[in-house]
C-alpha positions as CSV (number, residue, x, y, z in Angstrom):
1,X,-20.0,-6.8,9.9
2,X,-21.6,-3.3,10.4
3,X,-23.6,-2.6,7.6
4,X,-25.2,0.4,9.3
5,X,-24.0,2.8,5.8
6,X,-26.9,0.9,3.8
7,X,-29.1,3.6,5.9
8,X,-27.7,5.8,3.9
9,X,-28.7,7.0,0.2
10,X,-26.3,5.4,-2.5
11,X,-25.3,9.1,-3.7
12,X,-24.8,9.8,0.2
13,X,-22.5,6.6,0.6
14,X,-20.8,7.4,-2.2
15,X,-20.0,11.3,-1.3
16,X,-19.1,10.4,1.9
17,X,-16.9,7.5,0.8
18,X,-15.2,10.0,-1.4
19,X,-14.7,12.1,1.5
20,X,-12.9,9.7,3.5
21,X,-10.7,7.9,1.4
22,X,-10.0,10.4,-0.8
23,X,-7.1,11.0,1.0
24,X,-6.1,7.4,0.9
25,X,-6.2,7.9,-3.1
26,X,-8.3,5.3,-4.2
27,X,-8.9,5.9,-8.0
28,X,-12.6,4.4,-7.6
29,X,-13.5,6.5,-5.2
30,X,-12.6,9.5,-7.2
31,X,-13.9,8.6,-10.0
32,X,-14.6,11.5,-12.5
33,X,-18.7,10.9,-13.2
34,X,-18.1,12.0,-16.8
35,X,-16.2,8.7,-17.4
36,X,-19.2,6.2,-15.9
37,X,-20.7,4.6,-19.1
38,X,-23.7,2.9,-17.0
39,X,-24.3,2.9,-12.8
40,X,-27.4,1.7,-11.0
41,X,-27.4,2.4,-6.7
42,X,-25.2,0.5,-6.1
43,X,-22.2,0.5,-8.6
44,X,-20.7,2.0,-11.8
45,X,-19.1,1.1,-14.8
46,X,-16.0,2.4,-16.4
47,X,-13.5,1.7,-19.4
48,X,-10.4,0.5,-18.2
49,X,-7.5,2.9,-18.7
50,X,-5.0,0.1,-19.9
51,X,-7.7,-2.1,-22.5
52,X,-6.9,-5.5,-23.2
53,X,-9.2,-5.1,-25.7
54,X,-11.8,-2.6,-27.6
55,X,-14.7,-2.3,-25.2
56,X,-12.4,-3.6,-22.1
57,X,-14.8,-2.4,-19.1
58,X,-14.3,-2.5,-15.0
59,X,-17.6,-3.2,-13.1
60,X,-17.5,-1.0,-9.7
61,X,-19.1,-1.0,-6.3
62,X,-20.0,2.5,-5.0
63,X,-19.1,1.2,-1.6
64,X,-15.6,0.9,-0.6
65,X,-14.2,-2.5,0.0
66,X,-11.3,-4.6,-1.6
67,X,-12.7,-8.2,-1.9
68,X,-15.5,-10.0,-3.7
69,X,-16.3,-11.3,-0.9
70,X,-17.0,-8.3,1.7
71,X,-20.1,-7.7,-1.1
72,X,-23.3,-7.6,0.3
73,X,-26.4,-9.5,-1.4
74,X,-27.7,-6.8,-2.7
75,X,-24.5,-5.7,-4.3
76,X,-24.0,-9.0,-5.8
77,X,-27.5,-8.2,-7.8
78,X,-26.4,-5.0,-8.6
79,X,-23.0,-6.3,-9.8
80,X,-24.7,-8.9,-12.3
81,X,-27.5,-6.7,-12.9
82,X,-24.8,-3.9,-14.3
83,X,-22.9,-6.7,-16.0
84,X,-26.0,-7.3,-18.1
85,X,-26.5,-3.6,-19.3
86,X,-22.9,-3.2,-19.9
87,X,-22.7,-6.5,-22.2
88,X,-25.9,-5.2,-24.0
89,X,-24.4,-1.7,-24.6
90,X,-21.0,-3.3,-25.6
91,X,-22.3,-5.8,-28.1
92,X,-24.1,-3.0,-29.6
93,X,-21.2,-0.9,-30.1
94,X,-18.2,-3.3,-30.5
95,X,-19.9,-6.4,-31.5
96,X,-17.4,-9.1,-29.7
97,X,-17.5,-12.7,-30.1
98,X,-17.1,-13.4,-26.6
99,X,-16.6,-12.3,-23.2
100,X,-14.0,-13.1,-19.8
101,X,-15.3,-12.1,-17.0
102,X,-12.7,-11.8,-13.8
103,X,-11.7,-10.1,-10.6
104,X,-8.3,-10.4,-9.1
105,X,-8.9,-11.3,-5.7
106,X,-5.6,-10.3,-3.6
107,X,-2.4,-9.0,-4.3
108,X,-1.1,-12.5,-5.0
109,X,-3.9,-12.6,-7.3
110,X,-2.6,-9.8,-9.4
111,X,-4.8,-6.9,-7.4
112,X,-3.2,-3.4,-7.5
113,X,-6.3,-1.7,-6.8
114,X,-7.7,-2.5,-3.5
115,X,-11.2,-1.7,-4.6
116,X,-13.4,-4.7,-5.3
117,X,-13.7,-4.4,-9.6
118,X,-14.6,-6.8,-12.1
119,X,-12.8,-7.0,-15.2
120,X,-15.4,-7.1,-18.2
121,X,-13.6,-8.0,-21.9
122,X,-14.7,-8.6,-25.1
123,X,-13.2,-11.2,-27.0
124,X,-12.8,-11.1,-30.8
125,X,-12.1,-14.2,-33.1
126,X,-8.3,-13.9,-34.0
127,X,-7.5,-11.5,-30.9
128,X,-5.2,-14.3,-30.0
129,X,-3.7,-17.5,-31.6
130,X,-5.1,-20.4,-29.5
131,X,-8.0,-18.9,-27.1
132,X,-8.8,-22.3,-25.4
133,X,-8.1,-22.5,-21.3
134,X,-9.6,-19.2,-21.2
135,X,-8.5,-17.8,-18.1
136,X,-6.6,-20.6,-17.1
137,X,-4.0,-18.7,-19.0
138,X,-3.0,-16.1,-15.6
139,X,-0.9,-19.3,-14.8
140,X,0.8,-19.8,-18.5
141,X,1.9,-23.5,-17.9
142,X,-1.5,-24.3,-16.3
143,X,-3.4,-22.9,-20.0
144,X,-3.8,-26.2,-21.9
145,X,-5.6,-29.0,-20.7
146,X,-4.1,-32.5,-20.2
147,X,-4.2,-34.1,-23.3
């Protein structure tokens, strides 16, 4: 793997990442800077456009790249270490009870947007009727546990 654009600044990789696939229309890689709600080098975060809930934030990588795996150690730290400030600034402001984490990995996964982002969402007590199986429930007949 040719990792040669980590000589590169972040805010260098990032314009010239916009550059390029700009044309391929990737939302992330337009993203308007007024909507980033916390960022550090190496990625941004963002409220999701269609919440599943209050608070319902997407965790970014500045680089362009589509799976979770393609990440690079140091965006893996920089991915938790964003997840962390955006739970701290989100249980200050929305106060959940709770939190799913989650990426889609894949169109067969439920990807649309082939960006690596990671779903963050608060949970609230009563935002659904029977919360247990967590996100076992993407496959609805898989949700409850052997009894």
């Amino acid at each position: 793997m040719d990792y040669s654009y980590m000589d590169d600044t972040p805010t260098e990789r990032h314009d010239s990442m916009n550059k390029e696939l700009s044309t391929n229309s990737c939302p992330f890689c337009t993203i308007d800077s007024e909507s980033v709600v916390a960022e550090n080098d190496l990625c941004y975060a963002v409220r999701d456009l269609f919440p599943v809930n209050p608070g319902h934030t997407l965790i970014i990588p500045k680089r362009h790249f589509r799976s979770w795996f393609d990440a690079t150690p140091e965006e893996y730290i920089a991915l938790a270490s964003l997840m962390k400030q955006v739970r701290e600034a989100l249980d200050e402001e929305f106060s959940p009870d709770a939190y799913n984490i989650g990426v889609n990995e894949g169109t067969d996964a439920g990807q649309t947007v082939m960006h690596l982002h990671i779903h963050f969402i608060p949970r609230y007590r009563g935002d659904v009727d029977d919360v247990r199986g967590g996100v076992r429930a993407v496959i609805a007949a898989k949700r409850r546990y052997p009894s």
